[in-house]
N, C-alpha and C positions, 0 to 999 in steps of 0.2 A: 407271555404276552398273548392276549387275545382280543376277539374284535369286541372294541365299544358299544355296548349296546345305543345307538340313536332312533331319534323316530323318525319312519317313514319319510321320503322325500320324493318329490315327482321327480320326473325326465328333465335332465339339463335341457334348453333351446339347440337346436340345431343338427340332432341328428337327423343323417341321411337316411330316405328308403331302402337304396341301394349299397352296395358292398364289392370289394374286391376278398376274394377267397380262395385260397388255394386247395383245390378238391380232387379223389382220385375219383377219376372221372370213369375211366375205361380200363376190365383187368388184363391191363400189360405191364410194362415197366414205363415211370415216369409218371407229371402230374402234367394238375391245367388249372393256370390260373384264370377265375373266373367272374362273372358279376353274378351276383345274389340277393333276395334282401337281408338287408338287416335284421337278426332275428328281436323277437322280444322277450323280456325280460318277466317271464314266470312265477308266477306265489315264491318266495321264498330264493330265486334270482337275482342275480345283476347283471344288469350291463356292461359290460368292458370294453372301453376303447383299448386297442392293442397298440403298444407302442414300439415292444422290442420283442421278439420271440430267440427261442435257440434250436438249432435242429442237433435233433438228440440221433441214436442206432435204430429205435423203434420207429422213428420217421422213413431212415434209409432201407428198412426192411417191408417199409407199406410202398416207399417210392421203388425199389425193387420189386416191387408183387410177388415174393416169392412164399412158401407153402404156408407161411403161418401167418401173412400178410390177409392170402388170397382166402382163411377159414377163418380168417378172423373178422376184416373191416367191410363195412359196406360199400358197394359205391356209390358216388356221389358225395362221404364222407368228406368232409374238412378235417383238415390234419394237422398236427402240431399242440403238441404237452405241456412246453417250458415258455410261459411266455409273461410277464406283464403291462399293465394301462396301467387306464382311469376309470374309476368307474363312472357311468353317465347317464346310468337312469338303474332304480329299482323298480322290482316287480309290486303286484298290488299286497300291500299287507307285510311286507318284508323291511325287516328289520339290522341291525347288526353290521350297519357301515357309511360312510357317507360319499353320498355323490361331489367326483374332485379328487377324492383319496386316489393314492397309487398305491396297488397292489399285486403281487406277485398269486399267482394261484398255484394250489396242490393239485394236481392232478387225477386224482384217484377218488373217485366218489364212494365210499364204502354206504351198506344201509344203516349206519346205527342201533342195528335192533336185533342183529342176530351174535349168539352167545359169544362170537369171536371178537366182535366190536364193543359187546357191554362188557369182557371181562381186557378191555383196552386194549386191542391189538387190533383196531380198525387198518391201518395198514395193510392185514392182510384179509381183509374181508370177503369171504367166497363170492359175495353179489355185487362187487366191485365194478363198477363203471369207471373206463380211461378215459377221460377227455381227451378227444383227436383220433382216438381207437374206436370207442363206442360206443361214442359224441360229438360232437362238431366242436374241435377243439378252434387254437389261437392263432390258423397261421392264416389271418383274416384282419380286417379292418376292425369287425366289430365280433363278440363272443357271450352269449349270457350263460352264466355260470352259476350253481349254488353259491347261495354269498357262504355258508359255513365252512367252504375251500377257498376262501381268500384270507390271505396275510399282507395284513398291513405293513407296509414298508418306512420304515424309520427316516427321516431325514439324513445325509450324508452318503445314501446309497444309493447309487447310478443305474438310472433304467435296466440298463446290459447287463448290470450285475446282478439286479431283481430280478431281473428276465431266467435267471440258470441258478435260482436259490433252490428250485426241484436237485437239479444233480448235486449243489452243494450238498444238499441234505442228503443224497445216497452216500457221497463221502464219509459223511459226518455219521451216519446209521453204524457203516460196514467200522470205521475209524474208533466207536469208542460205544463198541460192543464187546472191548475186553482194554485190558490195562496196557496203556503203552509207557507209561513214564520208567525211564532208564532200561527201554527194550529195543532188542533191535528190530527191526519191520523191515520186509520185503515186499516192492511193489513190482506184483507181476500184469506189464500193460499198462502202459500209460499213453492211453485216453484219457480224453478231460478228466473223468470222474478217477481214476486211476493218480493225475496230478493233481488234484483237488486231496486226495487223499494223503498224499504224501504232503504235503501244503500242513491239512490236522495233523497228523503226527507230529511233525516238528513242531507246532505249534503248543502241542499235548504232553512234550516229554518225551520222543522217543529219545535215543542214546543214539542211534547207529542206524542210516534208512540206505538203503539198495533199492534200485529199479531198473527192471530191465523191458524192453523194447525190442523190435528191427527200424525200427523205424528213428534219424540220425534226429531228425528236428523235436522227434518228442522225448528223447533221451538227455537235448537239450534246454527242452521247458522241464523235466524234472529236476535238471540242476538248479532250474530259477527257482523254483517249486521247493526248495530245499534237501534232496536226496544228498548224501554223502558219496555213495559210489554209484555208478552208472552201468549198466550192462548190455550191450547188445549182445542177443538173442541169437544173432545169426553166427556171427561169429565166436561167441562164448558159453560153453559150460557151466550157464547160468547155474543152478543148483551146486554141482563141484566146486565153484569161485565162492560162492558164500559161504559154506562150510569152511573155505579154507582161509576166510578173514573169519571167521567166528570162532578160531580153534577146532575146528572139527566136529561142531555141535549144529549149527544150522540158526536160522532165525527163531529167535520165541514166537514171534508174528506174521501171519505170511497173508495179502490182501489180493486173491489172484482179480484180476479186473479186467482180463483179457478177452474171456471164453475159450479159447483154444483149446482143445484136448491136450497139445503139446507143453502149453502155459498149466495147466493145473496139474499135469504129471510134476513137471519142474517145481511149482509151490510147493508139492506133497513133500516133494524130493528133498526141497531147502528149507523143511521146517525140522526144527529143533523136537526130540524127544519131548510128550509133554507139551506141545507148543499149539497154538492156536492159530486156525486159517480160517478165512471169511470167503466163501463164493459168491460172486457181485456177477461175475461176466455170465453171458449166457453162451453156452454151445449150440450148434446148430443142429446136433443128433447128441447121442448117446456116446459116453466116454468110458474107454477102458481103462481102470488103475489098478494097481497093485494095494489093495487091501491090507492087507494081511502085514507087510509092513512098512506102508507108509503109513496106516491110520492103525490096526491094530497095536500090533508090539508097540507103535510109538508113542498109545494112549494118547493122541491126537484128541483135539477137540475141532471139528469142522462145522462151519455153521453156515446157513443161507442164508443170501439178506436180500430182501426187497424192499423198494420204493424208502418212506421214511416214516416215521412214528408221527403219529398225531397229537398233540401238538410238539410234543416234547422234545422232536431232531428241527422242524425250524425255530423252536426256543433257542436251541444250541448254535447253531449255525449261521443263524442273525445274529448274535454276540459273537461270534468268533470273524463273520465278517466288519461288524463293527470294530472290533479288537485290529484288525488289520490282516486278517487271511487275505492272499493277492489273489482273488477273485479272476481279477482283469488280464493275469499274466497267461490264464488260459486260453484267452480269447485273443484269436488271433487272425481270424477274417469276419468281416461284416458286410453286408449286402444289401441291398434295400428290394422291397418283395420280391418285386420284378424281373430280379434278376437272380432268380432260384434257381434254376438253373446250374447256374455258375458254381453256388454257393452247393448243392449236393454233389458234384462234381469233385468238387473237393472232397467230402466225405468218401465217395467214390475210389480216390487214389487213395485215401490213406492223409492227408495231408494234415500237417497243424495238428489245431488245438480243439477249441471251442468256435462251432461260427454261427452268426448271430443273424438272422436277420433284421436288418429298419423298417419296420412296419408302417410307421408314423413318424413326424419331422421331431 
């Protein structure tokens, strides 16, 4: 699925000058929600009203200021990745959607034109622009975006759910970057994109899914989520417990989601001879592992996964949420702008699932 080619259309009636935005204002920790104008909508842009946003780890890591926050974003930056509208006006000469549509945006502007992107692996594109990062992303009223990062949203799919088809699609990248049918899979961490993941697997064929956590209530959205056995972390010998419902062989598949240095020891640990793990989580430094035979002797195949393939992981992941992936069962607080606050707070403790901001009624 891609966007319809239409022609040119002017600016709906009625947008505002002005704007509320949530911006990091000052390099300390926390944000400031603020008035702005509305930007415009550029050769080759749209306009988006913002409806539903999702605050993601890369948000709580700009809203912490901390080292990689503070070398990476500007201030004054508007923030926020995961979000969709309406569009509500096109730029001059711009093509390829129509003002009204609801759509979900990719975050990731790759340039199209250098060898990594024409041999299709824009996803990882070295001159990669983030929206929200290295752009004035969606956690605003209004946002103008390349229209060639919008995905059109199917009828039957709910704002909140369009709003977090970016994490779906990390799921779905790290989920079926290797065979899961009648395999067993280990979900190490589960954070949204972690119960998202475990969500494709059952949905893909796995056999037999494990997740483990410290965390009581995300151990119990994995069970919604479809996981078989459940693990806490704190109190269990996560890796020794798999091997020993596995016969003593470990998982074929192992999806660490966590970051932790202690969580990818553990994946190393509970993968199966021969067996396949995906790195999704990021650490905050540098991790020490046993080589030699966790991934050597075990002939491991370890792989990294960023963001999601263009277009071909939200091809996927739109059908799988169409098909009935429970999207919604992730999301488990919502807030309207205002009260961001509240809503990173949560992120803060640890809590839940997925939380959403209401941007727009």
């Amino acid at each position: 699925m891609r966007l319809q080619v239409e022609p040119t259309a002017q600016a709906a009636p009625s947008i505002p000058q002005r704007m509320r935005a949530l911006s990091k204002t000052k390099p300390t920790a926390g944000l400031e929600l603020v008035e702005v104008p509305v930007p415009e909508a550029g050769s080759g842009e749209a306009l988006v009203r913002v409806l539903r946003a999702g605050i993601c780890g890369t948000d709580l890591h700009i809203y912490r200021w901390d080292a990689w926050a503070s070398s990476r974003v500007a201030l004054g930056r508007v923030i926020g990745h995961e979000f969709c509208g309406i569009v509500t006006a096109l730029g001059p000469g711009t093509t390829g959607v129509r003002i009204g549509e609801l759509v979900a945006v990719e975050c990731h502007v790759a340039c199209g034109a250098c060898p990594i992107c024409r041999a299709g692996s824009a996803h990882v594109c070295p001159r990669m622009q983030v929206i929200g990062v290295d752009r004035n992303g969606g956690f605003a009223d209004y946002v103008a975006v390349p229209v060639q990062n919008l995905w059109p949203i199917p009828p039957g799919i709910e704002p909140e759910v369009a709003a977090i088809l970016d994490p779906v699609g990390n799921a779905v990248h790290a989920a079926l970057s290797t065979e899961l049918v009648a395999r067993t899979v280990a979900v190490i961490g589960c954070g949204p994109i972690g119960l998202l993941a475990i969500g494709v697997a059952r949905r893909c064929g796995a056999y037999r899914i494990f997740a483990s956590d410290i965390r009581p209530q995300r151990l119990d959205l994995a069970r919604v989520m479809g996981a078989d056995v459940v693990l806490d972390a704190r109190t269990t010998p996560v890796a020794d417990r798999i091997r020993e419902m596995t016969a003593g062989l470990g998982a074929d598949v192992v999806f660490e989601m966590s970051g932790s240095p202690e969580g990818i020891r553990t994946g190393l640990r509970a993968l199966r001879n021969g067996g396949f793990l995906a790195l999704l989580g990021l650490p905050a430094g540098e991790v020490l592992v046993d080589l030699v035979n966790d991934v050597i002797f075990k002939e491991a195949t370890v792989r990294g996964i960023f963001g999601r393939r263009l277009w071909e992981t939200w091809e996927l992941a739109t059908r799988l949420v169409e098909g009935g992936l429970h999207v919604r069962s992730v999301i488990t607080h919502r807030f309207p702008l205002e009260r961001y606050e509240e809503a990173f707070q949560i992120l803060e403790r640890g809590e839940g699932g997925k939380v959403i901001l209401e941007v727009a009624p």
